[in-house]
N, C-alpha and C positions, 0 to 999 in steps of 0.2 A: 226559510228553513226547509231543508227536506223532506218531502214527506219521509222515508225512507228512516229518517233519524228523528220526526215525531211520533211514527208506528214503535219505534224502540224508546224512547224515553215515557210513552203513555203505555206502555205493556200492549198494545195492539195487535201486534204480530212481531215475533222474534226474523222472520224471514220474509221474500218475499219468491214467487211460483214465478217461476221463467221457465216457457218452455222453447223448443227449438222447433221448427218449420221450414225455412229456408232461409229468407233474406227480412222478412216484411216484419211487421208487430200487429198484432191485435189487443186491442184494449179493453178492459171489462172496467167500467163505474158507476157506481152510483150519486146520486145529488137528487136532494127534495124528493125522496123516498120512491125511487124510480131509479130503474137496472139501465145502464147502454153498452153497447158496444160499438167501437171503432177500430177500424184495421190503417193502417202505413202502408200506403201501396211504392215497391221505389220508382221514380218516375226519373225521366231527362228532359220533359217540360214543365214550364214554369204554372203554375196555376196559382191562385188566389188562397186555395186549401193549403198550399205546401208549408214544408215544414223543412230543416237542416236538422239531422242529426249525425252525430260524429263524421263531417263533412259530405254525405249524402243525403240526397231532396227527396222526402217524401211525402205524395198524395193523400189526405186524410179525407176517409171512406164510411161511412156511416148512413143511419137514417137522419131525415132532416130535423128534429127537436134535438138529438146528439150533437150532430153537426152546429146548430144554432149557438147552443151553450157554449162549445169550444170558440167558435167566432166570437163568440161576446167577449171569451177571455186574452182570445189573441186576436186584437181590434186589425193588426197591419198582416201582411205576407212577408216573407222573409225572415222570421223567427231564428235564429241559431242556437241549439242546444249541444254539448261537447256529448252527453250521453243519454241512453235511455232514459235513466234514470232520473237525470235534470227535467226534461219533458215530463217526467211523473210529479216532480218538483214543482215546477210551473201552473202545471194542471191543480194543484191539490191547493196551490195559493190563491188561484185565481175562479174557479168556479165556487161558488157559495154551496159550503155542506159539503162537498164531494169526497167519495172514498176511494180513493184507487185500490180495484181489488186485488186486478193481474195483470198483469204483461205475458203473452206468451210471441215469442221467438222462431222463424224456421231457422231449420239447419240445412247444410245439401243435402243432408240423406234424404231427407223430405219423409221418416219416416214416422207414424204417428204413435208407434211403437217405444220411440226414443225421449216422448213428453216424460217429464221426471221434476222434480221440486231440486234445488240446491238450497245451500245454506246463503244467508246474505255474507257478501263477501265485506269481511271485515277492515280489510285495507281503506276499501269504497269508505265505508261507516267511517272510521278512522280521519279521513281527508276530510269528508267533509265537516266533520265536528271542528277540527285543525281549521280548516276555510272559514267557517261559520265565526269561529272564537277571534280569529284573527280578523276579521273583515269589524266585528263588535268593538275592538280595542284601537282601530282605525277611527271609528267613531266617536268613542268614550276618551284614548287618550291622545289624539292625532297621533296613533303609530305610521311612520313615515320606513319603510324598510324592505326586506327582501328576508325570505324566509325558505330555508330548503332543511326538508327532511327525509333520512334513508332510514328503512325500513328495512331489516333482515338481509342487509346488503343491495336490496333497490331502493331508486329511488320514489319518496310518494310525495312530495310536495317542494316546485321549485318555483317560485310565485312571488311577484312583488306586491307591496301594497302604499298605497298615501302615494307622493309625488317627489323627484328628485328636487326639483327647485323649483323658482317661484314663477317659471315659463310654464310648467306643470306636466312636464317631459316624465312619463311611467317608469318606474323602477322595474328591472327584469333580473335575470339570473346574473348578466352580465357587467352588473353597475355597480360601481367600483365605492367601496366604501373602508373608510381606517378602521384598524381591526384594533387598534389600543392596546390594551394588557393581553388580551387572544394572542398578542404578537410572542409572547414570553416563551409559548411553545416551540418557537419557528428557531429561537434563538436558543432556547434547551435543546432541539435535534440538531444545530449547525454544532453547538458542542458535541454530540457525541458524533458526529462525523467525521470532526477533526482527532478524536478518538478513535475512529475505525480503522484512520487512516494512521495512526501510531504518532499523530504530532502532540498529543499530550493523557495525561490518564484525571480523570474528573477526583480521583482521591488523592491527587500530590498538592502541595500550597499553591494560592493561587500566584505565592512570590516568583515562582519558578518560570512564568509564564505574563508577567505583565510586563510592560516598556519599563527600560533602563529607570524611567524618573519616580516611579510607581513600586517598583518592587522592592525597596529595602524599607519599605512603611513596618516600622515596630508594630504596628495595631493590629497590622492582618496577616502577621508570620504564622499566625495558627489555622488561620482560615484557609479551607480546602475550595474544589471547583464545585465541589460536591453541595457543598453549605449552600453556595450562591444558589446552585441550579435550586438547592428546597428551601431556600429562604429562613437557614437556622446561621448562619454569618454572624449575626451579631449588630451589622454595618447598618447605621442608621440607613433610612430612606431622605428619599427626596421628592419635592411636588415638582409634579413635570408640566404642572402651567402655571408656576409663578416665574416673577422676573420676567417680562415680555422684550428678547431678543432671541436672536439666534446662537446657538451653542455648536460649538465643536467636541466632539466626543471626550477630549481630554479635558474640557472644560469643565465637564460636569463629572470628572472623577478629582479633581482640584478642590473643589466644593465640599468633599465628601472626607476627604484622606485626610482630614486634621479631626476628623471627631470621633470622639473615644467609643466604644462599641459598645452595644444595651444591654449584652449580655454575655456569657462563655463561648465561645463556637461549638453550636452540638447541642447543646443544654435547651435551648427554646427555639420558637418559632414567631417570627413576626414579617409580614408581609416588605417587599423590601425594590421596589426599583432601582435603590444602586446597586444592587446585586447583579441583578440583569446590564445594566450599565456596565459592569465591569467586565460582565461576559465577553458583552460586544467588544469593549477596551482588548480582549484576549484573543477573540475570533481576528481580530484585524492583526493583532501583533503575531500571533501562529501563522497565519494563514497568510502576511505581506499582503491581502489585501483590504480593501474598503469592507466595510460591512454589509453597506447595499451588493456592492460585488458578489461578493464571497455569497448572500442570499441567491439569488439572480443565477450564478454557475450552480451551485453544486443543491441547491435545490426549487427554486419556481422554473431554472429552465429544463432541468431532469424530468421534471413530473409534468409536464406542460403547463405550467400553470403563467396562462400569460399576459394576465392580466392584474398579478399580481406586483410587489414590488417594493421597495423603500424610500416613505419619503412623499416626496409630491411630484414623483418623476412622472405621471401619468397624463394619458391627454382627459382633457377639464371635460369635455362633451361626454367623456363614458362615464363621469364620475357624479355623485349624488353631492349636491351641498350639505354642510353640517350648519344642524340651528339649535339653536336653545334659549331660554326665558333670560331677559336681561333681570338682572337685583331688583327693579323697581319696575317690570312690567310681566305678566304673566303671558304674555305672546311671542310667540317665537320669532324669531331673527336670527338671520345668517352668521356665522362666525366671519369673521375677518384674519387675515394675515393667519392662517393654519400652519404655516410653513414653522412660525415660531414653535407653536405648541409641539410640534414634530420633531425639530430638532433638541429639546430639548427629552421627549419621550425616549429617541434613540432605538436602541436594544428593547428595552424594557416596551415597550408599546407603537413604533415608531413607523411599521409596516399596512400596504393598503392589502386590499383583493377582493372578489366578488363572490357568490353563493356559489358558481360555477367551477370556481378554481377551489374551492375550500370543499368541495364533495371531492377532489381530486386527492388532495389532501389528508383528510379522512383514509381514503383505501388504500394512500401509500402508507399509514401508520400500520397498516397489516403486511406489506411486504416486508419479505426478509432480504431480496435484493438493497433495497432500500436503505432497512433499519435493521440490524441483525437481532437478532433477538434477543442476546444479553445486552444488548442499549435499551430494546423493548424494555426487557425487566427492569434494568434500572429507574425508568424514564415513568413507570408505572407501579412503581413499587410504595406501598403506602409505607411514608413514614410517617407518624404520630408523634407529635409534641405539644409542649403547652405553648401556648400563646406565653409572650412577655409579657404582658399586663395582665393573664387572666390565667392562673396557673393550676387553675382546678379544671380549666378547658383542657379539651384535646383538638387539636386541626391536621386531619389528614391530606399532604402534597407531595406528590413526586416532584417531576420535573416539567416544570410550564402548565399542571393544571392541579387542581383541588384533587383530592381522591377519597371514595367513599364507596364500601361495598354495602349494597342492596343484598335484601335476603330473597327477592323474586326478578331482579335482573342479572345480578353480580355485581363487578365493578360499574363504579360511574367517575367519569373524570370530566370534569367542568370546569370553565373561566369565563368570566366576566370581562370589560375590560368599558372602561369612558377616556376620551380623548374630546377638547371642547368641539360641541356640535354632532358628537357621533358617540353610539351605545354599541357594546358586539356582546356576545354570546355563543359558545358551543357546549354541547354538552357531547360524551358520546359511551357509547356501552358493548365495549369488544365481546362482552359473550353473544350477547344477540346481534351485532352488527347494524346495529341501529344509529344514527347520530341525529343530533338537532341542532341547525345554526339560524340565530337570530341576527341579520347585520343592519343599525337601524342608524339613520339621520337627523335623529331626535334626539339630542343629549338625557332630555329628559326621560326617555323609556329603561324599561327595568328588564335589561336582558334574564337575565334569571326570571321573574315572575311570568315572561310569556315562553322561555324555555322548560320549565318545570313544569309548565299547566298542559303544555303540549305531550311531556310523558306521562302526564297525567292520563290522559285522552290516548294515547297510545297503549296504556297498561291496560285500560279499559275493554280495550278491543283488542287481544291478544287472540 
C-alpha cells in the first residue's frame, strides 16, 4: 500500500512537502528512532546504489548506516519505480518502523527561494486507491480484465489485471473483449444516425420500417422506435444463450412476433433484448446494409475505433478468452463455440472492443459533429417508469443506458452487460467528464460492484 494513502487513511498528514531544486531528490527518514538523509544523485553509470525512476538512473547518496538500511530493503540493483512517490512506497514497506518525512525536488531555477509545500495531488491519491482496490479483487475474486478510467476529461487509469488466457499472455488497453448488453448503446446511436440522416424518425411505429414479412404484425402496430430504444415496448424478451446454434437475425425476430405483449406500449418498463433485436432487424432494413457493416462505416471506422467490431471477426491473438464456473465446479473454464452466444445476442449485446477504443467512444458522445445534440437529449433523457412486475418501482433509461441523477455529480448513465465467459461495465457522468469502464473475462465478476466502488474512491478525492 502507499505510504502516501496510509499517511491519509491514519490522519498522519493530509499532504506531503515537495520542494524543487533542480533534477535530484533528497530524502529525509526516520526508522528505529533515528533521523537520515539521503539524496538521488542522476547518474549515466551503472552502480550497485542505483535506482530507475520514471525512466531515469539514479545514485543513492547517504551516510553508511542510511545507506545500509536502504540495501537491506532493496537486496538486488536495478530496481524500477514509475514515480517518486512509488520509491516512498517501497521505502515505507520495506524498512522496519520507517517514516518518510519528505521529499524535496530541484527545479532549473535552482532557486532556494522557490522551496514551497503543495497540496497532495489528488488524482495521484485517487489512482492509487483505484490500483490498490483493483489489484485486491484480482486476488479475492480472480478479476481477470482491463479497466480505464477518465477523469475530468483525462485519462487516470488504463491498466489491465489477471491474465488473457491460460498461456498467461497480460491483459492491456488493447485486448479485445465482448462488451454484451454495453453493446445496446452502440445500437441506440446507429439509430439515431439513421435519424440524422432523415431515414427514419425514433417516434413513428416501428411497422413503418421493418422488412416486408415483419411489418403488418397486429401486436406491434402501436409500438414506436422510441419504446424499443427505452425498453417500454411491451415485446417479451428473450435469452440470448439458450438454444445452442447459430441464428440469423431474422430468426430471432420469428421467435418473438407470435407473443402477445406484457403490457401497453408506454405504460411500463421491462428490460428487453428483442427490442434491441429489432433495432438491428431496422438498422439493416434502413440502411440495405449488414449490421456489423452499417457499425464498422458510419461508427468504429469514423472514430478510429479499430479494434473494435461485430461478432468474432477479430484476430484471436488480441483478444482475451471468456471463462466461467461450470454448474458443478467452482473453477473457471474457458467458454467454447462463443460464435453461438453472439449470434444469437445480435443487436442487443453482439459487439467486441478494447479499453482503448471505448475511451474513444466516451468523447465522441460529447461531440456535436458526431451526435447532434437533440439525439444527445433524446439518447439521455431520463424517462421513468415502473417496472412490469414491480409497479410501485420507478427505473430511470434513456437510450442504451440506465439513468440516474446524482445530487453531487449530476447525471449518471450506466450498463452492465454478461455474455458467456465475459462481464462489461460503463458508467459515465457528462457534467464532470469522468467515465469508468470495467471489461472483464470472468463471467463471474460484477461489473457494477467494481464500477461503483471506483466512483466511490473518485468522489472521495474530488
Amino acid at each position: 500500500m502507499s505510504a502516501l494513502v496510509n499517511y491519509l487513511k491514519h490522519g498522519i498528514m493530509s499532504y506531503i512537502e515537495i520542494r524543487f531544486f533542480m533534477s535530484d531528490y533528497n530524502i529525509n527518514f526516520s526508522a528505529q528512532n533515528k533521523n537520515y538523509d539521503l539524496s538521488l544523485k542522476k547518474t549515466d553509470v551503472h552502480s550497485k546504489n542505483a535506482v530507475t525512476v520514471g525512466g531515469r538512473s539514479y545514485e543513492i547518496l547517504g551516510g553508511e548506516e542510511a545507506l545500509s538500511l536502504v540495501k537491506k530493503a532493496m537486496p538486488h540493483s536495478s530496481l524500477e519505480f514509475e514515480t517518486i512517490t512509488h520509491l516512498e512506497s517501497f521505502l515505507k514497506e520495506n524498512i522496519p518502523d520507517v517514516k518518510v518525512n519528505k521529499f524535496a525536488e530541484k527545479i532549473a531555477s535552482g532557486s532556494l527561494e522557490n522551496l514551497k509545500e503543495i497540496s497532495l495531488d489528488k488524482r495521484e491519491v485517487a489512482k492509487t486507491q483505484i490500483i490498490e482496490y483493483l489489484e485486491s479483487v484480482v486476488k479475492t475474486q480472480d478479476f481477470r480484465g482491463s479497466v480505464s478510467v477518465v477523469r475530468g476529461g483525462e485519462p487516470l487509469i488504463d491498466q489491465g489485471f489477471g491474465i488473457a488466457n491460460d498461456k498467461g499472455d497480460k491483459i492491456t488497453d488493447t485486448t479485445i473483449f465482448h462488451l454484451a448488453s454495453v453493446s445496446k448503446q452502440f445500437t441506440a446511436v446507429a439509430t439515431l444516425l439513421l435519424e440524422q440522416q432523415g431515414k427514419l424518425s425514433v417516434d413513428e411505429p416501428i411497422s413503418k420500417y421493418l422488412p416486408k414479412e415483419f411489418k403488418d404484425n397486429p401486436r406491434w402496430e402501436k409500438v414506436t422506435i422510441h419504446q424499443l430504444l427505452n425498453n417500454t415496448s411491451g415485446i417479451p424478451g428473450y435469452d440470448v444463450d439458450e438454444n445452442p446454434k447459430e441464428y440469423e437475425p431474422k430468426e430471432i425476430i420469428k421467435e418473438i412476433e407470435n407473443k402477445d405483449l406484457k403490457f401497453e406500449p408506454g405504460t411500463a418498463w421491462e428490460y428487453s433484448n428483442s427490442g434491441y433485436a429489432l433495432l438491428g432487424v431496422i438498422i439493416e432494413h434502413v440502411s440495405q446494409q449488414s449490421y456489423g457493416d452499417f457499425m464498422k462505416e458510419n461508427i468504429f471506422g469514423k472514430l478510429g475505433m479499430s479494434s473494435s467490431g461485430y461478432g468474432s471477426s477479430y484476430n484471436k491473438e488480441d483478444a482475451a478468452v471468456g471463462y466461467q464456473k461450470g454448474e458443478s465446479s467452482s473453477k473457471l473454464s474457458q467458454i467454447d463455440k462463443q460464435e453461438i452466444h453472439l449470434s444469437k445476442a445480435f443487436s442487443s449485446g453482439g459487439l467486441y472492443s478494447c479499453s482503448k477504443d471505448m475511451k474513444l467512444w466516451d468523447a465522441a458522445l460529447y461531440d456535436e459533429k458526431f451526435l447532434k445534440p437533440e439525439s444527445r437529449e433524446k439518447m439521455f433523457k431520463i424517462v421513468e417508469m415502473p417496472p412490469h412486475d414491480k409497479p410501485e418501482a420507478r427505473v430511470g433509461y434513456g437510450y442504451g443506458f440506465f439513468l440516474a441523477e446524482d445530487p453531487k455529480v449530476g447525471l449518471v448513465a450506466f450498463h452492465e452487460g454478461h455474455v458467456p465467459g465475459f462481464a462489461s461495465f460503463i458508467s459515465r457522468y457528462p457534467k464532470t467528464h469522468d467515465c469508468i469502464l470495467v471489461l472483464s473475462n470472468n463471467y463471474e465478476i460484477s461489473g457494477p460492484e467494481i464500477g461503483f466502488k471506483i466512483e466511490d474512491i473518485l468522489s472521495a478525492n474530488k
